[in-house]
N, C-alpha and C positions, 0 to 999 in steps of 0.2 A: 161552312158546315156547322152543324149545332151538335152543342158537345151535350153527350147523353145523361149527362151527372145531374143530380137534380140541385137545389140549391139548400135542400136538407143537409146533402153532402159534405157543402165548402166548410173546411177544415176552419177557417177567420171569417167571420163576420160582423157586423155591426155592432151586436154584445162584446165583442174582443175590443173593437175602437173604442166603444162607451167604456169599458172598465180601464183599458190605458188613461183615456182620457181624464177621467175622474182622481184616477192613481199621479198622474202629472201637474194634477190640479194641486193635489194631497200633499204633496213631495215642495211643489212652490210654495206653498203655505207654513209649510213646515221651516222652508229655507229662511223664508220674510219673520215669521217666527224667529229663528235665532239670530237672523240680522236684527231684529231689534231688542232679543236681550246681550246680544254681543255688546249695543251701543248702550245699554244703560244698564250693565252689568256693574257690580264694587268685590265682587270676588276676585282675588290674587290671582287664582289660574282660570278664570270666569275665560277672560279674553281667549286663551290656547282652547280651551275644551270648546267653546263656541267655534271658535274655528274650523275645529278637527270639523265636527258636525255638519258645522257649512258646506266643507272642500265634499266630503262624504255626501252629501243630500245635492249640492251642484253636478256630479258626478251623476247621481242618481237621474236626475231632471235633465240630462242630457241624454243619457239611455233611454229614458221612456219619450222622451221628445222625438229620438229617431224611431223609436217602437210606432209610438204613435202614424206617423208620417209613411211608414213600411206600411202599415194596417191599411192606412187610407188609401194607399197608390194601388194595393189586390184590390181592395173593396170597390175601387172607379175602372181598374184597367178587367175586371171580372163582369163578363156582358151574358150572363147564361139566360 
């Protein structure tokens, strides 16, 4: 049966994928960013605050990686 909704309707679509995706891009860049001032930091507590940041932003890049991955499986299992 063909579901009557049109596809103006779907609540996620492809702009939703693209903006996670771009945001997960953002989020790793930012991680690899303070991986490498982690490694060539010379501030006393340089290493702790890089850290925090890291654990925070890996945290993040995991969330949006299953956002991501949620978005994609509506957007392939959705046949209107």
């Amino acid at each position: 049966m063909d579901n009557p909704q049109s596809k103006a309707d779907l609540a996620i679509d492809r702009i939703n994928y693209a903006k996670n995706l771009i945001g997960l891009a953002g989020f790793t860049a930012l991680f690899l960013y303070c991986a490498y001032l982690l490694s060539t930091t010379s501030k006393p507590n340089g290493p702790l605050v890089y850290g925090i940041v890291m654990f925070a932003l890996l945290l993040t890049i995991i969330r949006s990686a299953r956002r991501v991955v949620a978005i994609r499986r509506i957007i392939l299992t959705d046949k209107r």
